[in-house]
C-alpha positions as CSV (number, residue, x, y, z in Angstrom):
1,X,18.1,1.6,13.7
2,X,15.7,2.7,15.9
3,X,14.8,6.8,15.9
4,X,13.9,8.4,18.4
5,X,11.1,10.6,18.0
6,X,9.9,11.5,21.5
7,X,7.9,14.4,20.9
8,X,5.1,14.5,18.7
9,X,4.4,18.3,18.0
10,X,1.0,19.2,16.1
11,X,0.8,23.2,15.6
12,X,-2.8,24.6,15.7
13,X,-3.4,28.1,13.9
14,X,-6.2,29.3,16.2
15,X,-7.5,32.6,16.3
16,X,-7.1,34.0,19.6
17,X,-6.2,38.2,20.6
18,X,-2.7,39.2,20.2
19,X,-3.8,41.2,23.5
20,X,-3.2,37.8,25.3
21,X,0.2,37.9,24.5
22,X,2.7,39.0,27.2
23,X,4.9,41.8,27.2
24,X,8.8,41.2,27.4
25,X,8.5,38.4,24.2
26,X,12.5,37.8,23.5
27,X,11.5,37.6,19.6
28,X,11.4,40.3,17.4
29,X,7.9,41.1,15.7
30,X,6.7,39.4,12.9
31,X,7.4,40.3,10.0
32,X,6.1,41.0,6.7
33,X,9.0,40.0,3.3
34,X,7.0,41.4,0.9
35,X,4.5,44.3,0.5
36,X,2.4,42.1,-2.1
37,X,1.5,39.9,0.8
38,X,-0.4,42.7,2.6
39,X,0.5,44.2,5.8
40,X,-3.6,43.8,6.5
41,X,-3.9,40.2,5.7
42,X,-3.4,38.3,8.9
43,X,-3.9,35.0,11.2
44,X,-3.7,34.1,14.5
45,X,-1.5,31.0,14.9
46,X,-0.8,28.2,18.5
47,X,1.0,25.7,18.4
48,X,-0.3,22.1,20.6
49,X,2.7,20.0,21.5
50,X,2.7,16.1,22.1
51,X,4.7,14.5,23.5
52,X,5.0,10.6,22.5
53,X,7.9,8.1,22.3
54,X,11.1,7.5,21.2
55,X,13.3,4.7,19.4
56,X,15.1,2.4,21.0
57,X,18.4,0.8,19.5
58,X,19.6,-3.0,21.3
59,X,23.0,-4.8,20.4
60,X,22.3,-6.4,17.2
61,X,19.9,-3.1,16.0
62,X,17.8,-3.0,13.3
63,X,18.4,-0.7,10.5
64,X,15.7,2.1,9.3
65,X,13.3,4.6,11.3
66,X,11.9,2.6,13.5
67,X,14.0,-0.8,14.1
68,X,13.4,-1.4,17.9
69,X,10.8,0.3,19.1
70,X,9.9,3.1,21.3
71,X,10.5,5.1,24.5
72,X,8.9,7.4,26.5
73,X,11.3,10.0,27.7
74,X,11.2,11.7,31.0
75,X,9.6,14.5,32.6
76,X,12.5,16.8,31.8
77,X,12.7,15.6,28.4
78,X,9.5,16.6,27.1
79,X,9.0,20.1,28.9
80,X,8.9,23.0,26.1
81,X,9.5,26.8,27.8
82,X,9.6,28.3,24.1
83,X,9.5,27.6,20.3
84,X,9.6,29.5,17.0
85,X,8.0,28.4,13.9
86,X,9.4,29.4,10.2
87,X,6.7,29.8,7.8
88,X,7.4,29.8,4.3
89,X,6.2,28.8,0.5
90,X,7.7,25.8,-1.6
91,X,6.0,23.3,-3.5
92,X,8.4,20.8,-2.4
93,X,8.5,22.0,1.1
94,X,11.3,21.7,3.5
95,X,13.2,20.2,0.6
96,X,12.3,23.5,-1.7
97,X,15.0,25.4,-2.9
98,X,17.5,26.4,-0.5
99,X,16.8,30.4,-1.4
100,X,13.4,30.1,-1.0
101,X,12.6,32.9,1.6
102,X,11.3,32.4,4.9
103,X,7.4,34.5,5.1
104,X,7.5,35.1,8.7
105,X,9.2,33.8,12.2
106,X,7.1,33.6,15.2
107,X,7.8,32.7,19.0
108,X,5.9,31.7,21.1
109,X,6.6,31.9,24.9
110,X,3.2,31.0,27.3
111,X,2.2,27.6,27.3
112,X,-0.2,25.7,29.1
113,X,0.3,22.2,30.0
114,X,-2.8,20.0,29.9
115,X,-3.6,16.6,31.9
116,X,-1.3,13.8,30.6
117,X,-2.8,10.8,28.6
118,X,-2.9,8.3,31.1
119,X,-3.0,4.9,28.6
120,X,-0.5,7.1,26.1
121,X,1.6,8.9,28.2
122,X,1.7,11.9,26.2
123,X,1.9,15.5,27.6
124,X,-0.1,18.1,25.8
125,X,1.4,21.7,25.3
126,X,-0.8,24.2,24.1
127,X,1.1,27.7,23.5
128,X,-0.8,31.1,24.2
129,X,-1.9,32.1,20.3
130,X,0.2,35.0,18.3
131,X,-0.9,36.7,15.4
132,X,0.9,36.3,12.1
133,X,0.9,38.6,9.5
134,X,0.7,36.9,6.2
135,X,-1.7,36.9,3.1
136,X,-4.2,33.6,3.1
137,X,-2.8,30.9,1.4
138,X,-0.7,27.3,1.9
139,X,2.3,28.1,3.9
140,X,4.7,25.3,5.0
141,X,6.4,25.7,8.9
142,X,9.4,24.7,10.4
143,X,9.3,24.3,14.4
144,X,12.2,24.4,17.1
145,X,11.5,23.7,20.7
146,X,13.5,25.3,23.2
147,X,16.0,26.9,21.2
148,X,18.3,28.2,23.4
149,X,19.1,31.3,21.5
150,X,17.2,34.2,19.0
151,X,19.5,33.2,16.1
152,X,17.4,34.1,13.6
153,X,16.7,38.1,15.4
154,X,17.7,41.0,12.6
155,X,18.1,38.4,9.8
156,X,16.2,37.9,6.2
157,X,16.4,34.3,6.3
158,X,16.3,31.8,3.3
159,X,15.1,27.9,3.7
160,X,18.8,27.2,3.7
161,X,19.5,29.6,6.5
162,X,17.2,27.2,8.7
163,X,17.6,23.9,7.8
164,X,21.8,24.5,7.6
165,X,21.8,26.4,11.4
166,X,24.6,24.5,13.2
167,X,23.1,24.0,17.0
168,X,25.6,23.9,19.1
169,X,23.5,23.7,21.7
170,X,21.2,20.9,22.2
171,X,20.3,21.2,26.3
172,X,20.8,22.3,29.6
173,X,23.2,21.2,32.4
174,X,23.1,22.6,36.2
175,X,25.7,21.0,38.5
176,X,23.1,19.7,41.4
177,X,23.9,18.0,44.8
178,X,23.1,14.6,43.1
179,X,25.5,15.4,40.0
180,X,23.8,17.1,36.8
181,X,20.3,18.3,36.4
182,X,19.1,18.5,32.7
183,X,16.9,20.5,31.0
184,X,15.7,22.7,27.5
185,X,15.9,19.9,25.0
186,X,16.5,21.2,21.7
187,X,13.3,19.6,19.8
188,X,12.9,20.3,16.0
189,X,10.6,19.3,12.9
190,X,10.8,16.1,12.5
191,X,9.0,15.8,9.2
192,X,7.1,18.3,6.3
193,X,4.0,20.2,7.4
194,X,1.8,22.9,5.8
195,X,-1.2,25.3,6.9
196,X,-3.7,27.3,5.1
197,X,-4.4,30.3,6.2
198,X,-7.7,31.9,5.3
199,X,-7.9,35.3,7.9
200,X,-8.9,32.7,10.4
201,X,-11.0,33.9,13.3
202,X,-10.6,32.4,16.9
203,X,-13.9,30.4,15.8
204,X,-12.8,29.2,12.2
205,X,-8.3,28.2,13.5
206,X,-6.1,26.7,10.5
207,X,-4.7,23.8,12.1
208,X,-1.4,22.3,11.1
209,X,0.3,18.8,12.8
210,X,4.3,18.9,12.9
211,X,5.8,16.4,14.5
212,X,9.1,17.2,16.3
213,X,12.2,15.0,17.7
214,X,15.0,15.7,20.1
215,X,18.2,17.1,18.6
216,X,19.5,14.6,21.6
217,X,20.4,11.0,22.1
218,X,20.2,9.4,25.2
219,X,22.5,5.9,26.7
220,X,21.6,4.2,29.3
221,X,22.9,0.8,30.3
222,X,21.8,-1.8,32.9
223,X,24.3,-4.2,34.6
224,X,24.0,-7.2,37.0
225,X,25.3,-6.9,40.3
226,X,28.1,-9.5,39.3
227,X,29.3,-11.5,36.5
228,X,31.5,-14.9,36.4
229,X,34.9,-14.0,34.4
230,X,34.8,-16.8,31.9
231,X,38.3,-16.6,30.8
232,X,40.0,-19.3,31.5
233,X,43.5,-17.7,32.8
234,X,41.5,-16.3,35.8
235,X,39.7,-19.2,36.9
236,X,37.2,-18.3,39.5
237,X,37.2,-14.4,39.2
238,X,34.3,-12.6,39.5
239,X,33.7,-8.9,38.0
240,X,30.7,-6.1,38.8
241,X,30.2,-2.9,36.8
242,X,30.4,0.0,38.7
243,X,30.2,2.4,36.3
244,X,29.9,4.3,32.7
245,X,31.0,7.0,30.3
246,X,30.5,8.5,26.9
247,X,34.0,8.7,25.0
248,X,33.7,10.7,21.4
249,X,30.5,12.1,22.5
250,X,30.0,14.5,20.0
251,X,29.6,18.0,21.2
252,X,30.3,20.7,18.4
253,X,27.3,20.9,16.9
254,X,24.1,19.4,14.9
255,X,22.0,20.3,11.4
256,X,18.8,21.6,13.0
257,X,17.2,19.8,10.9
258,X,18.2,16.1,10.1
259,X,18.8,15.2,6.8
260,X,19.5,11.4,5.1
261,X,21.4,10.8,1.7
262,X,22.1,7.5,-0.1
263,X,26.2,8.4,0.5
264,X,28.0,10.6,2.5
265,X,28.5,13.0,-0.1
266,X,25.2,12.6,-1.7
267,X,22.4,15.4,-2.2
268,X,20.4,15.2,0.9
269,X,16.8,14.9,1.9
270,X,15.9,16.7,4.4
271,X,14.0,15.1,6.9
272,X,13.8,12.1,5.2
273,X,13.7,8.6,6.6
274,X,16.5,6.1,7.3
275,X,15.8,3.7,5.2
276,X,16.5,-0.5,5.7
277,X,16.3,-3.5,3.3
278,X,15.4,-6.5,5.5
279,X,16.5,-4.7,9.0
280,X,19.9,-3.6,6.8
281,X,20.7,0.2,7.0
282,X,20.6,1.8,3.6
283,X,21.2,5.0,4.1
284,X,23.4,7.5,5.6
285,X,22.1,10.1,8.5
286,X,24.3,13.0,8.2
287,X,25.5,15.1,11.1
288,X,28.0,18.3,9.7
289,X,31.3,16.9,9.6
290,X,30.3,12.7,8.1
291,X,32.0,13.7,5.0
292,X,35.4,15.3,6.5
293,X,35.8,12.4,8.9
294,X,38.1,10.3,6.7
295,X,41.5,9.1,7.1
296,X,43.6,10.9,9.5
297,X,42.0,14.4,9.0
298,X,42.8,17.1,11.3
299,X,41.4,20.0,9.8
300,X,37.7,21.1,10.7
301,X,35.8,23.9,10.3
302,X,33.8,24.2,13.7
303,X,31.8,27.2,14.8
304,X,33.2,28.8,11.7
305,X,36.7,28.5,12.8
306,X,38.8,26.4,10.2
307,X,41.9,23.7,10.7
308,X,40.5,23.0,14.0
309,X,41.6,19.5,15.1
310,X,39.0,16.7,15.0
311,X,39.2,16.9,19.7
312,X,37.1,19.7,19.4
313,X,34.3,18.1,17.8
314,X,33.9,15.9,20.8
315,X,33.4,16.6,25.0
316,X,36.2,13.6,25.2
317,X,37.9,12.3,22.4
318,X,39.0,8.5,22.7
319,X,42.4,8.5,20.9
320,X,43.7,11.9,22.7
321,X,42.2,10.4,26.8
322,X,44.4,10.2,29.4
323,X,46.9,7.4,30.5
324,X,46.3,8.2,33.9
325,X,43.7,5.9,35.6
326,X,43.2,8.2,38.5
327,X,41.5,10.6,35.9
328,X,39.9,8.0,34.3
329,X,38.5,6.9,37.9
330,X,36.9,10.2,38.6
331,X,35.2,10.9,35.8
332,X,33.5,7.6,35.0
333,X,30.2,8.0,37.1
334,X,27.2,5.7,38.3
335,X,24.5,6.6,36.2
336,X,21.4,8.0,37.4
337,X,18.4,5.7,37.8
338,X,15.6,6.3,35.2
339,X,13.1,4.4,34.4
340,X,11.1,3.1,31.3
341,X,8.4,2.4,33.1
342,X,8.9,-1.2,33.6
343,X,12.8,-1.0,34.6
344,X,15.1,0.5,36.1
345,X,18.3,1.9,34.2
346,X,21.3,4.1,34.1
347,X,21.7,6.9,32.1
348,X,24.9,7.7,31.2
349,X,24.6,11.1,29.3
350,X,23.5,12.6,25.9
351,X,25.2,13.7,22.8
352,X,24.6,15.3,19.1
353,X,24.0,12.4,16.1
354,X,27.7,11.0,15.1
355,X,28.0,9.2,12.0
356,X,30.8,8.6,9.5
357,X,31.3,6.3,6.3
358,X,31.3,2.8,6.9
359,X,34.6,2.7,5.4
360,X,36.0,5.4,8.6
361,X,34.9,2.9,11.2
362,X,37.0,2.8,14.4
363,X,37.5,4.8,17.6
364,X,38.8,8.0,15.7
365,X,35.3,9.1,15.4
366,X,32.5,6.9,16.2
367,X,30.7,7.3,20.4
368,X,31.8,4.8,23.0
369,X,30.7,3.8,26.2
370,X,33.5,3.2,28.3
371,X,32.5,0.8,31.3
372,X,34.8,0.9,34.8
373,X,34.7,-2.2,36.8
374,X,36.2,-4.1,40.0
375,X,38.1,-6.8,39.1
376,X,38.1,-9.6,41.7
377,X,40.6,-12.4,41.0
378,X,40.9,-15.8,43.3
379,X,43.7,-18.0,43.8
380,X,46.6,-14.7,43.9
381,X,49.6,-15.8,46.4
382,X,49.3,-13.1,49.0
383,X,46.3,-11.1,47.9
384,X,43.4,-9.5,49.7
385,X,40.4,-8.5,47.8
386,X,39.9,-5.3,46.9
387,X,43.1,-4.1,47.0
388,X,45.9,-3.1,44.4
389,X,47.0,-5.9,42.1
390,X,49.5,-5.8,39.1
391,X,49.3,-7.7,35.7
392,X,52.1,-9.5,33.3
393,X,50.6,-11.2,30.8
394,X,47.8,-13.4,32.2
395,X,49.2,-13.5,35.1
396,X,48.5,-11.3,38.5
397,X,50.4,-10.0,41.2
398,X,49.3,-9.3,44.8
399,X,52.5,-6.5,44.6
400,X,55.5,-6.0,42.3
401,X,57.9,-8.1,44.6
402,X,55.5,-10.6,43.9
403,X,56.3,-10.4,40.4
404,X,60.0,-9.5,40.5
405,X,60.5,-13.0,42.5
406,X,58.2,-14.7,39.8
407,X,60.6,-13.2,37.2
408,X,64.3,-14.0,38.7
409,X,63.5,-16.4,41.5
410,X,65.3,-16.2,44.8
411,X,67.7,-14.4,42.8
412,X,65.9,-11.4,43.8
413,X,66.1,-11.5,47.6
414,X,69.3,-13.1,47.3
415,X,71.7,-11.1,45.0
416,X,69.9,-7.9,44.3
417,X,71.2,-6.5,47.4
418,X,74.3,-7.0,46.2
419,X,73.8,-3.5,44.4
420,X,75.0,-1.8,47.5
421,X,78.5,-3.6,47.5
422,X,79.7,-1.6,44.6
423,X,82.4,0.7,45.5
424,X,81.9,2.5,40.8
425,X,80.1,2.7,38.1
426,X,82.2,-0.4,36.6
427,X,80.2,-2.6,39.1
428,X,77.1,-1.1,38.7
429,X,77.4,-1.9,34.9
430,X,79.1,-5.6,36.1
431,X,76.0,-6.0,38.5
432,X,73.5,-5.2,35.9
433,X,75.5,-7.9,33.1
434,X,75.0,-10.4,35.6
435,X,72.3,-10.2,37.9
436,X,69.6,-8.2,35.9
437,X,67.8,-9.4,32.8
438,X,67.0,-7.4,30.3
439,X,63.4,-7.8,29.9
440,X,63.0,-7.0,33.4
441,X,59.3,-6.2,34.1
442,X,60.2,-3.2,36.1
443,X,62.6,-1.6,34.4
444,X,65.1,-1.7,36.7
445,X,68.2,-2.5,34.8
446,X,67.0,0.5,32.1
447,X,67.2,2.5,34.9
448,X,70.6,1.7,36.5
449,X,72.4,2.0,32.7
450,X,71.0,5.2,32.0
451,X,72.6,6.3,35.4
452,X,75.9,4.9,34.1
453,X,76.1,6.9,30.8
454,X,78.3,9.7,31.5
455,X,80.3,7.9,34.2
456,X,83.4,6.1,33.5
457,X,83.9,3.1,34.9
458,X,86.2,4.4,37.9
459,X,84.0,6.8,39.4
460,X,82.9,6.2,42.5
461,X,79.4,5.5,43.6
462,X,79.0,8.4,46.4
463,X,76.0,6.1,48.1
464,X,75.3,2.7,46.5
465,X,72.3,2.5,48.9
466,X,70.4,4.5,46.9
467,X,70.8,2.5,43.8
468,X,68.7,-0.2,44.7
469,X,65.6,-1.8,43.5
470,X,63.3,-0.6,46.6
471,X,64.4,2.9,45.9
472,X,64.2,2.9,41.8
473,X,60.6,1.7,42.1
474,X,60.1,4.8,44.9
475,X,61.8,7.5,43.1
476,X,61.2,6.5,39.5
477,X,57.6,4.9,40.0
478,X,55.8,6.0,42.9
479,X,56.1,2.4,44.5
480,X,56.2,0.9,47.7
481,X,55.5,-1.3,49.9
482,X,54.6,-0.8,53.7
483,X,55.8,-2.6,57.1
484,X,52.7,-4.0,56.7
485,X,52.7,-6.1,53.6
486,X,50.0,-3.2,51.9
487,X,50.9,-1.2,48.4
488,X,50.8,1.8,47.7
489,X,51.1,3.1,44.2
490,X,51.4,7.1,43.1
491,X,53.4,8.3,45.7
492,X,56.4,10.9,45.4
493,X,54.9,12.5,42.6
494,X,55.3,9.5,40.2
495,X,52.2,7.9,38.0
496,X,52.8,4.1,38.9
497,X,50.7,3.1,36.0
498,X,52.7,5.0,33.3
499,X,55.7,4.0,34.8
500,X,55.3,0.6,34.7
501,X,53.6,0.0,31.4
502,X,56.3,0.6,29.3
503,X,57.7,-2.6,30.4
504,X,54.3,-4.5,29.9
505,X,53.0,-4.4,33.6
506,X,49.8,-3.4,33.9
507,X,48.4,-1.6,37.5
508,X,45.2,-2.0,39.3
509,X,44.6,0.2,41.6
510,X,41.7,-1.5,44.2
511,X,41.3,-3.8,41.1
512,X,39.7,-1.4,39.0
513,X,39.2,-2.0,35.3
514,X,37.9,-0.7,32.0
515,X,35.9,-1.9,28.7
516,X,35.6,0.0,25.8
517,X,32.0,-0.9,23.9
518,X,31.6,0.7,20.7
519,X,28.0,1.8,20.0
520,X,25.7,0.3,17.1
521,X,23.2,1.7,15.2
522,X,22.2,-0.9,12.7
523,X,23.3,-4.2,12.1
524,X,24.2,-5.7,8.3
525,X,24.3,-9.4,9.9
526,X,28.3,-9.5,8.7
527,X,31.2,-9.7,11.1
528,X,33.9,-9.5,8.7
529,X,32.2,-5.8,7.2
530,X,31.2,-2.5,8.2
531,X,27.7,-1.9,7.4
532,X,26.2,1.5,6.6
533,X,25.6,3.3,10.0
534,X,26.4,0.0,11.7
535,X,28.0,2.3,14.5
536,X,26.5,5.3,14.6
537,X,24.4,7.7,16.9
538,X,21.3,9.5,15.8
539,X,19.3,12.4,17.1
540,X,16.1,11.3,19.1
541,X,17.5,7.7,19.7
542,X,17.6,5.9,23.3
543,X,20.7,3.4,23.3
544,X,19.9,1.1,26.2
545,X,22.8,-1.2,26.5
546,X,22.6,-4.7,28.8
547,X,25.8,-5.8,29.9
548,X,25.6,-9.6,29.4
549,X,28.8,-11.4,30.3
550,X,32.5,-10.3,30.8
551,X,34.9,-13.2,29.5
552,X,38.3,-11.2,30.8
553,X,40.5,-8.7,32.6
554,X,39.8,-5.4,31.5
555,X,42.6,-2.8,30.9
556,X,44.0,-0.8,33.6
557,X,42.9,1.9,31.9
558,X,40.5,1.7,28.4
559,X,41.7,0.5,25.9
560,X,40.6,-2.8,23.1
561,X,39.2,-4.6,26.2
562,X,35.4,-5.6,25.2
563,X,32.7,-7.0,27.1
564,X,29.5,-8.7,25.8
565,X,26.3,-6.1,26.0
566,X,23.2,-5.9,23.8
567,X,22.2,-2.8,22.8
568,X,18.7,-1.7,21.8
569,X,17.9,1.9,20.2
570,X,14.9,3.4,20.7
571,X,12.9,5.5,19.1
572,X,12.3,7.8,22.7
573,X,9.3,5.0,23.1
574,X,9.6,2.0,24.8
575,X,11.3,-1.0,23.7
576,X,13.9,-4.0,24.9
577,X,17.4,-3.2,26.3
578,X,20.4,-4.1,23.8
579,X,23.0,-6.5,25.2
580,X,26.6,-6.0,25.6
581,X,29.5,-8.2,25.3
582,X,32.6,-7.3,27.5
C-alpha cells in the first residue's frame, strides 16, 4: 500500500528579527505555559518546506508505506499559504503521554518560494522567521500546513488535543468555468521531529527536519478510447468510458495526525508506519470512525453530534444513491487531465483516509469509483447507435415493442387491441386471463388488475381507449414511441427506468452504462479472503486506476457490474498506473 507522502517539510529554527514579521498575523501570540521556562529565554524559529513525492497504489497493491512507488503532485498541491507548529516536551515524542502539554503554538504566514529542483522536482518554501518564547532545551514540533482554521486560538492545549483534532477540512474547492479549482491542502507531520534550542542567534539557527504528508488522497484513472465487450451474449459490442465518480468518499472528517495499530481497536501509534510481511498489509491505518463501522451501524458521533447516520460520514454514500440514472448522468464528470509527468490522466477527485476491519468489507463503507460508459451493441433488430435501448436478461431491445413482441409474438399486434372492445370491468379481467401473461416484462397486466379492484364486474368501462398498452406505458412509465420509429423515455412526469425495473427491464438511455470498482489498498494474494486494508484509502496516497478490459453490459444505473482495471497507489511520487477490471 503505497503512501503518499508528497511534501517533504524540514523546519529550520533561524534567528531572524521578529520586526520582519507582518502585522495583521491571524494567530494569537506565543505563549509562555509556565513561568519556570522564563518569559526572557527565547528563539527565533522558520520553517523550510519541501515538497517531494507521493505513493502510488495499482490494482493488485502492495501492502506497507511505500508499496508502489511515488508521485509528484501538482502545482496546487504543494503550495503552503500558512502553517502552525506545536512545540512541546516528551521523551517519547508525538507518542508521549496524551496530557503532556503543548510549550508554545506558532504561525507562520510569509513565505518565500525558492527556484524548483529541476532533476527532483521539489519546491522549497522558506517561511519569514518568528520568535518563540521558550527556555533552551530539546523540544519536539508538530506541523500543519494550511490549516484552514485557528482551532487551537484561546486554548491550553495537551498532546492529545493535537494529535485527536478531527479536520474536517482537508482543502479548498471554487466552482471555475472548467468545473472545480482546488487549493489549501491540509498537510501535517508526517513523522517525530525534535529541536534544540540554545537562544539561537540569526547566525548560530536550531534546525529541525519534519516531514509532512497530505491529509488528502487523490484518484485518477486513465481509459482507452474503446474496448471490445468480451461477453459472449453481446457478440460484437464495443464499449468506451466516458466518465468517473467517487461513491463513499469520505467527507466528515480525519485524525490530524495519522495513526496505525495492529487491530482496529488496538492502542495506536501515532505516526507510525503501515507495516507489510512480503507485500501483505499488517496493519490497520485508522481514520475516526474504523472501529464503529461494523455491522449495520447507524449511530455516529460526527462533529460532536451523536446517532448521526453512517450518510453523513460520506459526500455520496453508495447504498443510499439514487435510482434515477438522469442524476446519476449529471454528476459523473470527465476528469480533468493531469499529468505525472510522463502521462496523461484523469482525476477524479479527493477524499479523507477510509478504512474499516477486514471483516466490514463491502459497499456500506469502503470508497468506490463509479465508471459511466456508452454501450454500443451490434446485431439489435431495428437499432441505431447511440440511441435508447432496453435490457431483459441478455438480451436487448431497440424499444419496448420490440420486446413486448419478443415476449407474446404476434399476439401483441394482434389481440392486444382487443382491450378496447370491452364494454366492463368483467372483460378487462377476461382480457387480462387470456391475453396477458403474468410475467409480462412491462407490467402491463399489474396495471390493468389493480384498476379492476374496486369495480365489480358490471361496471362499465366509461373509455376502454384509454386502457391500452400504448397509454399504460405513457401514463404509468413515461414511454413512447414517435411517428418516427424514435423513443423517448421520461416523459409525462414518469422515471422510465424505475418504472420498468420492477419487472426486470433494464433502460438505457443513449446506451449509457455504469461499473462500480471498489478501490484497493493492499493486496493479501487470496481471492476467497479479505485482507487487512485490502480496500482501503489512505491519506497522501495517489490511486491511479487503468481500465483494462470490460467483459459485459454495465447496469443502467450502478450497481455489482465490474470492469477489469489495475490500480496502483502512490506515495504522491511517481509510479505505474493500477489496472481495472470491468
Amino acid at each position: 500500500m503505497a503512501k503518499q507522502i508528497f511534501n517533504i517539510v524540514r523546519i529550520l529554527a533561524v534567528s531572524l528579527s521578529l520586526a520582519v514579521m507582518a502585522a495583521g498575523c491571524i494567530q494569537e501570540e506565543d505563549r509562555i505555559l509556565s513561568d519556570e521556562e522564563g518569559k526572557d529565554a527565547s528563539s527565533f524559529v522558520s520553517l523550510c518546506f519541501i515538497t517531494s513525492g507521493t505513493p502510488v497504489t495499482r490494482s493488485n497493491p502492495t501492502g506497507g508505506e511505500y508499496g508502489d512507488g511515488q508521485e509528484m503532485g501538482q502545482d496546487y498541491e504543494s503550495e503552503i499559504k500558512t502553517a502552525v507548529a506545536f512545540f512541546f516536551k516528551g521523551e517519547e515524542g508525538v507518542n508521549s503521554a496524551p496530557t503532556t502539554p503543548i510549550r508554545a503554538t506558532v504561525v507562520f504566514q510569509e513565505f518565500m518560494e525558492d527556484a524548483a529542483d529541476d532533476n527532483s522536482g521539489e519546491r522549497i518554501y522558506t517561511t519569514v522567521p518568528r520568535q518563540i518564547h521558550l527556555e533552551n532545551g530539546v523540544y519536539h514540533a508538530l506541523v500543519v500546513a494550511n490549516p484552514h482554521s485557528d482551532w487551537w486560538s484561546g486554548r491550553t492545549l495537551t498532546l492529545a488535543d493535537v494529535r485527536d483534532y478531527i479536520q474536517t477540512e482537508a482543502w479548498s474547492e471554487k466552482a471555475v468555468d472548467t468545473g472545480v479549482a482546488y487549493s489549501d491542502f491540509v498537510m501535517t507531520s508526517a513523522s517525530d521531529a525534535s529541536l534544540i534550542l540554545n537562544s539561537n542567534p540569526a547566525k548560530d539557527p536550531a534546525i529541525v527536519s519534519i516531514d509532512v504528508e497530505r491529509m488528502a488522497a487523490r484518484l485518477d484513472y486513465k481509459a482507452e478510447a474503446s474496448y471490445p465487450c468480451t461477453d459472449p451474449a453481446y457478440e460484437g459490442a464495443t464499449v468506451e468510458i466516458t466518465g468517473a465518480m467517487l461513491v463513499n468518499d469520505l467527507m466528515a472528517g480525519s485524525f490530524l495526525m495519522k495513526r496505525v495499530a495492529p487491530t482496529v481497536d488496538g492502542t495506536p501509534e501515532y505516526l507510525g508506519e503501515e507495516k507489510e510481511v512480503n507485500g501483505v498489509q499488517t496493519n490497520y491505518v485508522l481514520d475516526p470512525w474504523t472501529q464503529a463501522k461494523n455491522g449495520s451501524n447507524n449511530s455516529f458521533v460526527i462533529n460532536g453530534m451523536p446517532n448521526r447516520p453512517v450518510s453523513e460520514l460520506f459526500g455520496t454514500w453508495f447504498p443510499g444513491s439514487s435510482e434515477d440514472p438522469n442524476w446519476w448522468d449529471s454528476r459523473v464528470k470527465p476528469g480533468v487531465s493531469v499529468s505525472d509527468g510522463f502521462e496523461m490522466w484523469q482525476r477524479i477527485g479527493y477524499t479523507l483516509e477510509n478504512t474499516t476491519k477486514y471483516s466490514e468489507t463491502g459497499e456500506r463503507y469502503n470508497t468506490g469509483v463509479v465508471f459511466k460508459a456508452r454501450f454500443h451493441p451490434k446485431g439489435v433488430l431495428n437499432y441505431k447507435d447511440g440511441e435508447t435501448f432496453f435490457a431483459l436478461g441478455t438480451q436487448l431491445y431497440a424499444s419496448m415493442e420490440d420486446l413486448m413482441f419478443r415476449f407474446y409474438g404476434d399476439d401483441f399486434y394482434r389481440t392486444f387491441p382487443e382491450i378496447e372492445q370491452c364494454q366492463n370491468w368483467g372483460e378487462v379481467r377476461a382480457f387480462v386471463r387470456n391475453t396477458l401473461l403474468e410475467k409480462d416484462p412491462s407490467g402491463y397486466p399489474s396495471y390493468l388488475t389493480k384498476l379492476a379492484e374496486d369495480k365489480a364486474d358490471g361496471d362499465p368501462v366509461t373509455d376502454s381507449s384509454l386502457l391500452t398498452w400504448a397509454n399504460y406505458m405513457w401514463n404509468e412509465c413515461g414511454y413512447r414511441k414517435d411517428t418516427e420509429g424514435k423513443v423517448h423515455i421520461d416523459e409525462n412526469g414518469k422515471q422510465t427506468r424505475q418504472a420498468l425495473n420492477v419487472y426486470g427491464v433494464r433502460t438505457y438511455e443513449q446506451g449509457i452504462c455504469y461499473y462500480t470498482w471498489w478501490v484497493r489498498h493492499s493486496n493479501d494474494q487470496n481471492a476467497d479472503h479479505n485482507g487487512v486494508m485490502e480496500y482501503a484509502i489512505v491519506r497522501n496516497n495517489i490511486y491511479k486506476l487503468t481500465v483494462q478490459a470490460v467483459y459485459s453490459l454495465g447496469g443502467d444505473i450502478p450497481g455489482n457490474e465490474s470492469i477489469m482495471v489495475d490500480v496502483y497507489v502512490n506515495d504522491w511520487l511517481l509510479l505505474d498506473p493500477e489496472i481495472l477490471p470491468m
